[in-house]
N, C-alpha and C positions, 0 to 999 in steps of 0.2 A: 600669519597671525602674530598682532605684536605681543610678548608678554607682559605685565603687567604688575609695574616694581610692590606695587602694594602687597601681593598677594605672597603671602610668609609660605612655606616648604620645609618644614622640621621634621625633627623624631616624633610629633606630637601627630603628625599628619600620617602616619604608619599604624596601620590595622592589621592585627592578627586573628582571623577568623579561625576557630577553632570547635573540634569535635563536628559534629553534622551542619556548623554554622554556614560553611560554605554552599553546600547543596539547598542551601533556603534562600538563600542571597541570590544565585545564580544556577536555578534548576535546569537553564538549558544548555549547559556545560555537561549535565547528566544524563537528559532525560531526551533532547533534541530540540523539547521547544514545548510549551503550558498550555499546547492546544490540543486538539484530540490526539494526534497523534503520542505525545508526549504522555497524555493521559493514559493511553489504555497500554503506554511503554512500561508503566508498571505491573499492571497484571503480567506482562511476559519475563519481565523479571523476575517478579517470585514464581512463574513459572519453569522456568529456566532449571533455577536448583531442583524441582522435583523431575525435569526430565533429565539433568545432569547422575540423578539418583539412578534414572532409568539405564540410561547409556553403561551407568557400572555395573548392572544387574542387581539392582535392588530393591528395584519401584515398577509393579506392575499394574497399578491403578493410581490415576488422577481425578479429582474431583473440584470443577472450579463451580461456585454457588455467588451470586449478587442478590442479596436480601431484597424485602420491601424498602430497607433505606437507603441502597444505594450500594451499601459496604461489600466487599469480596472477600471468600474467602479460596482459598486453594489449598486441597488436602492429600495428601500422597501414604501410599506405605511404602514407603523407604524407610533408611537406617534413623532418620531422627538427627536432629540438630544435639549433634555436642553438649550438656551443660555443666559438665565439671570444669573447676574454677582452670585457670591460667597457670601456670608455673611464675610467666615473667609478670603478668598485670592483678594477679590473683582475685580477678573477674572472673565469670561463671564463660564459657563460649559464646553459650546462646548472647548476654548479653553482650558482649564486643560482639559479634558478627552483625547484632542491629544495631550499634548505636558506634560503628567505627569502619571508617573509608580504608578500601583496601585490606580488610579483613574474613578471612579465609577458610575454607580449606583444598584449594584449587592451585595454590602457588606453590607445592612442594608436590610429589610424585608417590604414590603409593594412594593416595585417598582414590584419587580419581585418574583414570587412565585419558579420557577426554572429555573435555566440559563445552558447554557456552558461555557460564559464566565465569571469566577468568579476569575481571579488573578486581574482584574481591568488594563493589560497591553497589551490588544490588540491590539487596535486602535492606541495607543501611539507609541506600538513598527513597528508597520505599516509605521507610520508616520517618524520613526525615520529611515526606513531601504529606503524608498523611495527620488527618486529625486526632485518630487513633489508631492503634494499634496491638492486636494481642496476638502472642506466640504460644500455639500447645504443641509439644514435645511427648511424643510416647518414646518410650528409653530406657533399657533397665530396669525397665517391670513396672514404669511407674509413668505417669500423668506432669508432665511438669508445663505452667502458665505460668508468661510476664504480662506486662501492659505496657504503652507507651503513649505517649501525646506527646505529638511534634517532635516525635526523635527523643524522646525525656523517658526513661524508666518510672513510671509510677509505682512499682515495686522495685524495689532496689536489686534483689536476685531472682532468678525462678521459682516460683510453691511448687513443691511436692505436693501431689495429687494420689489419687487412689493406683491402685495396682491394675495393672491390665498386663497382657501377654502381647499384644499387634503391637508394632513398632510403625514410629512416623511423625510426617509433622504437618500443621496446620496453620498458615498463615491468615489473619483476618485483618483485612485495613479500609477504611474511609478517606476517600482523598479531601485534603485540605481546601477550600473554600478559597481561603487569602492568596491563596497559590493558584491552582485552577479557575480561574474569578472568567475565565469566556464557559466552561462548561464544565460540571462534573459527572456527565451523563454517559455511563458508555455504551457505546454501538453493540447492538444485540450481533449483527451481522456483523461487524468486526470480529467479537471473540470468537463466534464460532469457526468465521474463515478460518483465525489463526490456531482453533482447538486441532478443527478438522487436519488442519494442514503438520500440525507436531504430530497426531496421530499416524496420517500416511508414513511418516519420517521413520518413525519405532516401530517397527513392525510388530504387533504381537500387543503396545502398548495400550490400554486403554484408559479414555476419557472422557465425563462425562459433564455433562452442564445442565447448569438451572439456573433460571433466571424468574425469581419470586418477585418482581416487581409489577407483574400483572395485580399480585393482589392487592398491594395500595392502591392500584389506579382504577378497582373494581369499586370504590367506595365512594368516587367522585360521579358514577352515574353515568359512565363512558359507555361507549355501543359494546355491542356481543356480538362479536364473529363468528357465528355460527359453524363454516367451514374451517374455522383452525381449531378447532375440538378437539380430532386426533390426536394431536402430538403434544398437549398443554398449550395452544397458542389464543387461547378465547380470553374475553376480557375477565378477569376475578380466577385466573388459572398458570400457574406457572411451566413453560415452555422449558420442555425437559429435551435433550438429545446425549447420545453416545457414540461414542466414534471408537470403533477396532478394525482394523485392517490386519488379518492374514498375509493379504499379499504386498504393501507396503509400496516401494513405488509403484508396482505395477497398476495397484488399484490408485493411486494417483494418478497415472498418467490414463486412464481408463477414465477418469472423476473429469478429467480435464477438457478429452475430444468428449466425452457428452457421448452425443450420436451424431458424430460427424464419423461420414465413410470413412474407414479405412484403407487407408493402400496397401497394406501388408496386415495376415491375421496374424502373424507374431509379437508379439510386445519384445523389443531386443531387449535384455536386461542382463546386471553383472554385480557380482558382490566382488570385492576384492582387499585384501589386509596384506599390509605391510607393517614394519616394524617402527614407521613412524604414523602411519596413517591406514585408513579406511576407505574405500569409493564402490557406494551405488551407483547404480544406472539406471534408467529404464529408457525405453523412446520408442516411438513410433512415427512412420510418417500418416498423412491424411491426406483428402484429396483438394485441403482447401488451399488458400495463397499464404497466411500468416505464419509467424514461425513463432513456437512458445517453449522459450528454455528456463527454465527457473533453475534455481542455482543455492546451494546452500553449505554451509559450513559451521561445523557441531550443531545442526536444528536453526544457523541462523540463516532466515532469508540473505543471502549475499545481493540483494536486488542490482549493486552497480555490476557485478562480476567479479572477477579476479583472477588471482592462476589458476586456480582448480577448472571454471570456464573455457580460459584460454589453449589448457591442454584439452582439452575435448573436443572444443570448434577445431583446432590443427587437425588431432590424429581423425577427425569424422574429413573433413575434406579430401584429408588425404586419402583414407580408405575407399571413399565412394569414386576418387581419381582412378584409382589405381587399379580396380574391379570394374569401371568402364574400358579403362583399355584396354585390359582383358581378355573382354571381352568383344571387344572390337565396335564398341560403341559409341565413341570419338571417333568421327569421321576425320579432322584436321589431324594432321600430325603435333602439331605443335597448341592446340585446343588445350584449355584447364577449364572446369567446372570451377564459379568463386564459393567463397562459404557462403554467401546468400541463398547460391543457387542451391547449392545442396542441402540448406538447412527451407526450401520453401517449401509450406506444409508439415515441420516437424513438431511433434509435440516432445520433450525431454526432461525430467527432471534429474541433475548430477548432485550428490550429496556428497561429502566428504566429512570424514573426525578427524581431527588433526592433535597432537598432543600437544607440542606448542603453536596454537595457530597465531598470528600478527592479522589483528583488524585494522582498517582505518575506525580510529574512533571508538567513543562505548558504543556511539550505536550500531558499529557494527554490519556496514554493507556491503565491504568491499573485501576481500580477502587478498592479503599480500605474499605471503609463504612462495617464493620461489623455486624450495625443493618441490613443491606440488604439482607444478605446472607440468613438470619432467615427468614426475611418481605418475600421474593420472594420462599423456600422453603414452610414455612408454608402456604401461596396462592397456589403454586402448587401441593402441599400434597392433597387438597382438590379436585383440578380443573379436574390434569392426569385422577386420576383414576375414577371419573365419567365420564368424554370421555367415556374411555375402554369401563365404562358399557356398556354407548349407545351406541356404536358404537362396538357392540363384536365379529363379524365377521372380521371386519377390524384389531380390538386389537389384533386378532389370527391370524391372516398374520405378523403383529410385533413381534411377539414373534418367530415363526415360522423363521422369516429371522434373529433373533436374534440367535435362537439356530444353524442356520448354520452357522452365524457369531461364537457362540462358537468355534464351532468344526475347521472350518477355524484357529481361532486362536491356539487353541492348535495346529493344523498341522504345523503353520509357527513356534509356538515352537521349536517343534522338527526339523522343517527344520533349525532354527538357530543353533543349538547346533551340528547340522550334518554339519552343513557350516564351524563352530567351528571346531569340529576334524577334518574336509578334511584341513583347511587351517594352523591349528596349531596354533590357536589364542589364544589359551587356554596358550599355552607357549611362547607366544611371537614372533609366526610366523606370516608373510607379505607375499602378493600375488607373486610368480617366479616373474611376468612381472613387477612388482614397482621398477623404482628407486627411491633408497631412499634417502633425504638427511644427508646430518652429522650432521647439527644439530639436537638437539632432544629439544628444544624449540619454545613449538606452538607457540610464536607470534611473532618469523621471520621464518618460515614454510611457505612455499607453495608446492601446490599440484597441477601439471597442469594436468587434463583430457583429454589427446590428440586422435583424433580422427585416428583412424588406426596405422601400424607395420610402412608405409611409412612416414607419420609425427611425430612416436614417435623417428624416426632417427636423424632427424635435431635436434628434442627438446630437445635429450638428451645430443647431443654434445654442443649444444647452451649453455644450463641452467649455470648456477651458483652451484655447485652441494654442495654447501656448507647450500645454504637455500631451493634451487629447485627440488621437485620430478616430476618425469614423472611416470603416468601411461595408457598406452593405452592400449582404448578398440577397439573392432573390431566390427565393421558396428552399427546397430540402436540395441541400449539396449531395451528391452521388455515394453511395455505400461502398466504400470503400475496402468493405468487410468481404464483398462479393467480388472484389475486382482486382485486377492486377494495379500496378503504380502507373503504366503504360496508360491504359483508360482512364484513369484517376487523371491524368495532366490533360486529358481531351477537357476536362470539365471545366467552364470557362472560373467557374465560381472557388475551384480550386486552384486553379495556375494566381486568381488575385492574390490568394490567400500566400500562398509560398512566395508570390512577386515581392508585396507588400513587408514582409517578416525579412524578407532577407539573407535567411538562412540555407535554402535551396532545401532539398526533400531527398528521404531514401537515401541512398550511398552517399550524396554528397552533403548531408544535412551537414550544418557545424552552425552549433546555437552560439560561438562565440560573435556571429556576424550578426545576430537579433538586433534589430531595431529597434525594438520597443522589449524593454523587461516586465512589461504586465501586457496577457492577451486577455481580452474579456470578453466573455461570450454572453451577449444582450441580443435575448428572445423574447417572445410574452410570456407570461406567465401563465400558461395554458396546455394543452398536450401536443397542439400544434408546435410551440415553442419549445417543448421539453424534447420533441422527437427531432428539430433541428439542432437542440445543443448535444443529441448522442451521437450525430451525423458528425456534427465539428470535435466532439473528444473521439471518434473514431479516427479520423482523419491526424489528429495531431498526433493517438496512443498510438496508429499503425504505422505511419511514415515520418514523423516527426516528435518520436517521445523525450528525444533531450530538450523539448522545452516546459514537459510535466516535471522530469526530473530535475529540473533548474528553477521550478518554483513560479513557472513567469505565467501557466495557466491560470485566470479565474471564474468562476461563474457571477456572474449582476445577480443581482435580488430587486426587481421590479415590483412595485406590489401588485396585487391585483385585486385590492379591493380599496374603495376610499369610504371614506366614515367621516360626519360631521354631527361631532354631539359641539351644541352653543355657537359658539363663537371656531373652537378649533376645529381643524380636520387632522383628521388620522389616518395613516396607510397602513395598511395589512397586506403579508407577502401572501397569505395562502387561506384556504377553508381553514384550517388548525386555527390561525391566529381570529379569523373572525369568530367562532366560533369562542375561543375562551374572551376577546373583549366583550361576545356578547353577555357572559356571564354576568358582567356587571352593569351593560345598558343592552337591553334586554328589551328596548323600545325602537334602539337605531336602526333606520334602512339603510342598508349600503347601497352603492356603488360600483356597479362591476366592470372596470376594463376591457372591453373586445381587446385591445389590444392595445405596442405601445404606440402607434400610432395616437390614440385619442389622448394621450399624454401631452399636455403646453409644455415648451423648453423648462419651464421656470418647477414644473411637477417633477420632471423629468431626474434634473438638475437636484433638487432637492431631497427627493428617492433614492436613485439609484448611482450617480455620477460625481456627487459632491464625495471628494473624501476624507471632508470633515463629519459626514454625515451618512452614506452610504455604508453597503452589508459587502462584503466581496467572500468566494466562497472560494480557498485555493483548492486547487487539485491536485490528489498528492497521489505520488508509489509508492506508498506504505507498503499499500497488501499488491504484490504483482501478480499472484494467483486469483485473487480475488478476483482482479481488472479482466485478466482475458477470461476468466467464467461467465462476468458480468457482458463483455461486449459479445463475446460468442454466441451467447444467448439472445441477449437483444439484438446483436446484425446479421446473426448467420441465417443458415438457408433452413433451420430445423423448427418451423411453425408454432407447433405443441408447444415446442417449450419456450418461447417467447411469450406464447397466451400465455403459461404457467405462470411465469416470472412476474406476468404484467398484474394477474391477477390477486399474487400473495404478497405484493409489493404499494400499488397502486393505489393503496391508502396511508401508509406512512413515509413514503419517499420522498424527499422533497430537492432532492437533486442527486446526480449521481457524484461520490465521493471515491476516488481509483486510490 
């Protein structure tokens, strides 16, 4: 690019953003990103400080409540926020900790032994991202409130309030409109994942949630759900729950396998303190094929890994190594179990507190601390292999399902490499049925998944065929929930799928090779189609998740209703949206889709594929505990609860969100 003599570059051209200005300029430097994700990253913020309260022993109840307006508050008894003035700023605390980046009490030693909050910008950036916000302070016998709008003190200090004896603090905020402008709605089902899930974490801690927004929506004249009665979930009633765990991982990893068999009745589990750090344990194996390790660091889901991870995948390999031979259950001499094999079928959650942990990031996914890696290896160096001992009947069903796991693996070897020669991947061959596009740069590449020979007709005429490929598959690709990787590569509808992406599957996955950086998964909009798009996020969340975690999953938004009031027509993605247009024409007949089949290119195009004008829905690992609850249940082998899920769901779902 040439530059451009006119265009002047001074002092004049230098901006100093200052106090909260920066976290409103560019929230996804703090927050991750103004989508839901990003949204509901503040609730766990101001969550954060009252389970940081918890961790130092001083907070044994939480309390998170979302009004009929929307607004959150989260209430704790802990020690209370600070509000005697500054020494150096001669501000109150409470006010510099909301209305100032990097401000504390986490960055010096003696407040707090381990936190999750430690960039010192959470509250602040809260406060910054919200339209208001108030802070109560119980504290030295007394009541203290401020306010805020947009990060702006509307009282200048904290009021002193009446006298009480309870000590604590209560955060209350509305998220901002200008900022949040795709959604300010948050997922009923998100928070509680994430309640439920800091509950397991503290053991002993408890949490409780309300969600009062049934009662606004009871006055609009909404149906009455008769069967959610129980627990607050009927229309004009607020959906109350509490979460305490006794047993803390344990009853997590218990939350987890559901009622999938066990392969051993013990839950292995381990507390462990050292003088820089903390590591839970729990795990179990089961008799399925998936492997489910969640991973977390001071209460933060660590979803990418990190050392803490790394030491535990070691010393487990090595232990279940080392107690098969043994025991003389390695027939080769020279035979290793890999960590796949030994981790297929494990369910595990590893926790660690660390006093100075190194995140990548605020958001906080990855755990870097290299002392840890060692601290939590060398602990379970020790811990595995006496389990084994004691328990060496059970150690030899782990091995035992490991060594199938072996052989398993080597089969879907060879099934890859046969999937290889039949498709010609070896030379640069692509599935018959793939259109491909012209360009050959993954990141304006898309790849649409269209469901059937009927739908891939419009798609194909519709697309843009210069960035757009189509490939369809035919009817429901194989459950992959129920099957090893080995059967998964017999299924022709799958070997296209991996053909086509580029990436290869399973051990050898590497999303650096993706061909296309947007997958789109184009079904009908019916339960037909809904139950193929679980078939295809099974398939990617079990053997191919680094392309969830690199963002390049989406789901289409098809409509499934057309509507012509006059002259215009109108598409509607679901019953929800016809239903509120018809509020206001209340004479129109629709139109109902069989399928996308009966869609013209030009409908198609205009819907679902233009993306000047199309919905695209990413699929994210936010929640990873969520994910494997949610496919577990909808692909496993356990009936009951599948109906359950389908039944308490199956009116507000409108796709699945991992």
């Amino acid at each position: 690019m040439t530059a451009n003599p006119q265009t002047a570059y001074g002092a004049d051209n230098i901006t100093v953003l200052e106090g909260l200005d920066p976290v409103r300029k560019r929230p996804g430097m703090y927050i991750g990103s103004t989508g839901s994700r990003g949204l509901h990253h503040l609730i766990w913020e101001v969550m954060d400080n009252s389970v940081d309260e918890a961790m130092a022993g001083y907070c044994t109840k939480i309390d998170v409540v979302i009004d009929p307006d929307g607004a959150v508050t989260v209430s704790d008894n802990g020690r209370g926020i600070p509000v005697e003035k500054l020494a150096k700023t001669k501000k109150s605390a409470l006010t510099t900790v909301l209305t100032t980046l990097h401000a504390g009490g986490k960055f010096e030693e003696g407040a707090y032994t381990v936190s999750g909050g430690l960039h010192g910008v959470g509250l602040s950036v809260v406060n910054a991202l919200s339209s208001r916000l108030e802070a109560e302070v119980r504290r030295e016998g007394h009541v203290w409130t401020q306010s805020f709008e947009r990060g702006y003190p509307t009282t200048p200090e904290p009021v002193k309030g009446k006298a009480v004896k309870r000590t604590g603090t209560s955060i209350t905020f509305k998220v901002d409109p200008d900022v949040f402008n795709d959604t300010t709605e948050f997922d009923r089902e998100v928070v509680i994942s994430r309640l439920r899930e800091m509950a397991f974490l503290n053991r002993g801690l408890e949490i409780s949630f309300r969600d009062e927004r049934e009662l606004s929506r009871s006055e609009d004249g909404g149906g009455f759900d008769e069967s959610r009665v129980g627990r607050g979930e009927g229309w004009g009633e607020p959906y109350q729950e509490t979460f305490l765990y006794k047993g803390g991982l344990i009853d997590f990893v218990k939350h987890l396998n559901g009622k999938r068999e066990p392969l051993h009745a013990h839950i292995i589990d381990l507390t462990d303190e050292s003088s820089e750090a903390e590591l839970d344990l729990a795990m179990q194996w089961t008799g399925g094929y998936s492997e489910s390790v969640l991973s977390f660091a001071n209460n933060i889901n660590t979803h990418e890994g990190g050392t803490h991870e790394e030491g535990f995948r070691k010393a487990l390999t090595k232990a279940v190594n080392e107690f098969a031979r043994s025991k003389n259950l390695l027939k080769e001499k020279d035979q290793n179990l890999t960590g796949e094999d030994v981790r297929e079928g494990l369910t595990a959650v590893i926790s660690v507190r660390v006093r100075q942990p190194q995140f990548e990031g605020q958001t906080k996914t990855k755990l870097g601390n290299t002392e840890i890696r060692s601290y939590v290896e060398k602990t379970l160096n020790k811990v595995i292999p006496e389990w084994l001992e004691r328990h060496s009947a059970e150690g030899r069903r782990i091995v035992e399902k490991a060594i199938d796991a072996s052989k398993a693996r080597e089969a879907a070897r060879k099934a890859r490499e046969l999937t290889r020669r039949k498709s010609g991947l070896e030379s640069g061959g692509l599935p018959d049925k793939l259109a491909d596009c012209s360009s050959r740069d993954p990141g304006e590449s898309e790849l649409f998944i269209v469901e059937g020979n009927s739908a891939a007709g419009p798609a194909k005429s519709a697309r843009d065929s210069e960035t757009q490929a189509i490939l369809p598959i035919r009817g429901k690709i194989l459950n992959v929930e129920k099957a090893r990787l080995a059967k998964a590569l017999q299924n022709a509808e799958v070997q296209d799928i991996v053909t086509a992406m580029g990436t290869g599957i399973g051990e050898e996955f590497d999303v650096a090779k993706a061909r296309y950086h947007k997958v789109v998964l184009l079904a009908d909009a019916d339960v037909d189609g809904a139950h193929i798009r679980t078939l295809l996020l099974t398939l990617l969340f079990r053997h191919m998740r680094g392309l969830i975690e690199a963002g390049y999953v989406y789901i289409a938004q098809p409509p499934l209703y057309r509507v012509k009031v006059g002259s215009k027509v109108h598409y509607l993605v679901d019953e929800a949206e016809l239903r509120e247009f018809q509020k206001d024409h209340p004479k129109v007949k629709p139109t109902r889709f069989k399928g996308l089949g009966e869609m013209n290119p030009s409908e198609l195009w205009d819907t679902t594929m233009n993306p000047e004008t199309r919905t695209l829905l990413r699929v994210e690992m936010s929640d990873a505990a969520r994910a494997e609850e949610v496919f577990t249940t909808l692909m496993g082998d356990i009936v009951a609860d599948r109906k359950a899920f389908i039944q308490q769901n199956a009116t507000d779902v409108r796709f699945l969100d991992i």
